[in-house]
C-alpha positions as CSV (number, residue, x, y, z in Angstrom):
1,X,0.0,0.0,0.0
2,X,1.7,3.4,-0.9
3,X,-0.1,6.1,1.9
4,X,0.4,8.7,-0.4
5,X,-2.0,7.2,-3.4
6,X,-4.4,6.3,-0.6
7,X,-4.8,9.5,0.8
8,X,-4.9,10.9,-2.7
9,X,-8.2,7.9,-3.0
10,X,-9.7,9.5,0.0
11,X,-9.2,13.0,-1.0
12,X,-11.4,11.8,-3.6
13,X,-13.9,10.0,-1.8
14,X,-14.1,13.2,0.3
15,X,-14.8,15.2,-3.0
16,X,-17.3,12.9,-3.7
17,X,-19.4,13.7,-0.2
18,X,-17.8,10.0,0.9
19,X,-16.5,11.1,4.1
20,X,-17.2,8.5,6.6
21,X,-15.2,6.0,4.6
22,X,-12.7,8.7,3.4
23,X,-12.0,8.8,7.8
24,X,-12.0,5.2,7.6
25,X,-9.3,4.9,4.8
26,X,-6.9,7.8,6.9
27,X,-7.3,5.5,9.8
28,X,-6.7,2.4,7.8
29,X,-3.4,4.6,6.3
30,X,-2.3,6.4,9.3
31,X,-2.7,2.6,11.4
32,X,-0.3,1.2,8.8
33,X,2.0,4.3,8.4
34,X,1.8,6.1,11.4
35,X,4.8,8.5,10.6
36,X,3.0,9.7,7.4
37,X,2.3,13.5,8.0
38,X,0.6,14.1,5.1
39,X,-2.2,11.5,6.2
40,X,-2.4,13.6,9.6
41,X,-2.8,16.6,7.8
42,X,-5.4,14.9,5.2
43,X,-7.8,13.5,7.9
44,X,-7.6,16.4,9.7
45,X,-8.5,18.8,7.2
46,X,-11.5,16.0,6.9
47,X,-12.1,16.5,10.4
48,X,-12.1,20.5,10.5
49,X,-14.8,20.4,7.1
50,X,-17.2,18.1,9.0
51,X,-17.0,20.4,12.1
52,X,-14.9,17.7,14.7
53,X,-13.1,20.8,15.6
54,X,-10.9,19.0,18.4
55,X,-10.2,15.9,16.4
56,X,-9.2,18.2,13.4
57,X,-6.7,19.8,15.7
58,X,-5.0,16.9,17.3
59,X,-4.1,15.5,13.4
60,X,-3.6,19.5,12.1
61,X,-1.2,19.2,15.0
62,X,0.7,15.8,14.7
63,X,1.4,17.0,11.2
64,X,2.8,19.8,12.6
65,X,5.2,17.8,14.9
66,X,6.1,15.7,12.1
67,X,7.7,18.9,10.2
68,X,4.8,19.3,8.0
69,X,4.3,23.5,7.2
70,X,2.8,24.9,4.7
71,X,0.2,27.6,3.5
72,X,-3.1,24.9,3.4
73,X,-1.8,23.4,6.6
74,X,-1.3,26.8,8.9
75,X,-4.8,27.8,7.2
76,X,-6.8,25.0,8.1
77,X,-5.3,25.0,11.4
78,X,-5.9,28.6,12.1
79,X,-9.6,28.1,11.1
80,X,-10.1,25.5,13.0
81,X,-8.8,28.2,15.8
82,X,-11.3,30.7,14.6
83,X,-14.2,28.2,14.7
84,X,-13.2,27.9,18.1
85,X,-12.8,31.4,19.4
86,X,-9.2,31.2,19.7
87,X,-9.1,34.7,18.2
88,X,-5.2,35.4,18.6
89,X,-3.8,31.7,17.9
90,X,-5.4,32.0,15.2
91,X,-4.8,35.3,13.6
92,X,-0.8,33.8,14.6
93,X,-1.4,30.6,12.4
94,X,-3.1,32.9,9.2
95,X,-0.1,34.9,9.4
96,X,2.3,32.5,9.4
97,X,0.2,31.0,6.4
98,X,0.6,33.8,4.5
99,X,4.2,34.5,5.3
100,X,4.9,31.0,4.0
101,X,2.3,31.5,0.5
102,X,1.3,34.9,0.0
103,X,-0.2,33.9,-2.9
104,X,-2.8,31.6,-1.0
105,X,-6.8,33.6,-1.3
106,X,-8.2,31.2,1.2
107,X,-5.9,32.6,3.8
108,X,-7.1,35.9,3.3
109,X,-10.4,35.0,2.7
110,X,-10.2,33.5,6.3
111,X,-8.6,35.8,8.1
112,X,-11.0,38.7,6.7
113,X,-13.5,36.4,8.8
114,X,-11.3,36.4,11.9
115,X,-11.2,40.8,11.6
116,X,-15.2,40.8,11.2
117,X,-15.4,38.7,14.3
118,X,-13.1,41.1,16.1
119,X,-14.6,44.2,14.8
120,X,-11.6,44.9,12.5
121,X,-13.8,46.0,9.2
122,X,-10.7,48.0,7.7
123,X,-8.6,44.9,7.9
124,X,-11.3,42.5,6.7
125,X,-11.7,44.8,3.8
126,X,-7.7,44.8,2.8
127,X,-8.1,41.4,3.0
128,X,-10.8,40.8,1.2
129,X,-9.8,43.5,-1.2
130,X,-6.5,41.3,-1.6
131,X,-8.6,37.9,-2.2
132,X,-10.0,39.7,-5.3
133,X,-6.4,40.8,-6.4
134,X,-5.8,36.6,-7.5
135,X,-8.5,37.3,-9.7
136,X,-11.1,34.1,-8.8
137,X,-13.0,32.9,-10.9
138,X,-16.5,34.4,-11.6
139,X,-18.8,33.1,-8.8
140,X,-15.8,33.7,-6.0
141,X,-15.1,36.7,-7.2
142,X,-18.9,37.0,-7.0
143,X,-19.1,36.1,-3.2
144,X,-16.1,38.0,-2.6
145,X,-18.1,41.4,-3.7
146,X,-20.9,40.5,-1.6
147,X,-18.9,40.3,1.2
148,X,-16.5,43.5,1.0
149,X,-20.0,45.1,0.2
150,X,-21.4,43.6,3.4
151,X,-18.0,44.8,5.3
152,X,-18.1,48.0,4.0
153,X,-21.7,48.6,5.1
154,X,-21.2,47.6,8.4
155,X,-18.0,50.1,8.5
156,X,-19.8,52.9,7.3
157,X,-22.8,51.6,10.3
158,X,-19.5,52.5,12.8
C-alpha cells in the first residue's frame, strides 16, 4: 500500500461527499503508516470540514510535529482556531500562512472572517480586497463582492 496514493483515494472520496469511509481509509493509512504526515494533515482537514473541531486539531497538530508546514496546513489549522474562538492563535497561524504563500486567497479570505469577528472592518476589507487581487473565478469573485460590500456597510454603520 503506498499512503500517499491512498490518501490521494480519500481526497477523492471526500470530493465525492464520501467522508465517513474517506476517515476510515486515513485511519486504515495512518494505522499502517503512522509516521505519514501528510495522512495527519489529510484527515484532519477531513475532520475541521465536517466540524470535529478537536479531532481536526489533534491531526492539524501531529502534522505539525512531524515537520509538515505549509500555507493549506497553517490555514486550516488557524480556522479551526477561529471556529473555536481562539481569536489570537489563530490570527498567529493565518499569518504564518501567508508569510509561507502569499499567494494563498483562502488565507485571506479566512482571516477577513477572523477581523469581522473582532470588529476589525478595515482589515477584513484589505483582505478581502486582496482575495479579489488573485483574480477568482466568476462566482468567488462574486461572493467576494458581496462580502467587502457587506463589510463596507457595516463600517460605514461605525
Amino acid at each position: 500500500m503506498n499512503p500517499s496514493e491512498q490518501c490521494q483515494r480519500a481526497r477523492a472520496l471526500v470530493g465525492q461527499g464520501r467522508t465517513d469511509e474517506a476517515l476510515q481509509l486515513y485511519d486504515r493509512v495512518l494505522e499502517a503508516f503512522p509516521d505519514h504526515a501528510h495522512g495527519y494533515a489529510d484527515r484532519g482537514t477531513t475532520h475541521a470540514m465536517l466540524g470535529a473541531h478537536e479531532r481536526a486539531l489533534s491531526d492539524l497538530e501531529r502534522a505539525m510535529a512531524m515537520g509538515l508546514r505549509d500555507g493549506w496546513l497553517l490555514t486550516t489549522y488557524a480556522s479551526v482556531l477561529l471556529a473555536l474562538r481562539r481569536f489570537d492563535e489563530s490570527l498567529r497561524c493565518f499569518d504564518l500562512a501567508i508569510e509561507l504563500e502569499p499567494g494563498h486567497p483562502f488565507a485571506y479570505n479566512n482571516r477577513a472572517t477572523l477581523h469581522i469577528e473582532r470588529g476589525d472592518h478595515a482589515a477584513a476589507i484589505a483582505d478581502l480586497e486582496r482575495c479579489l487581487d488573485f483574480g477568482p473565478d466568476e462566482a468567488t469573485r462574486q461572493m467576494l463582492e458581496r462580502r467587502l460590500q457587506g463589510v463596507r456597510a457595516s463600517l460605514a454603520k461605525t
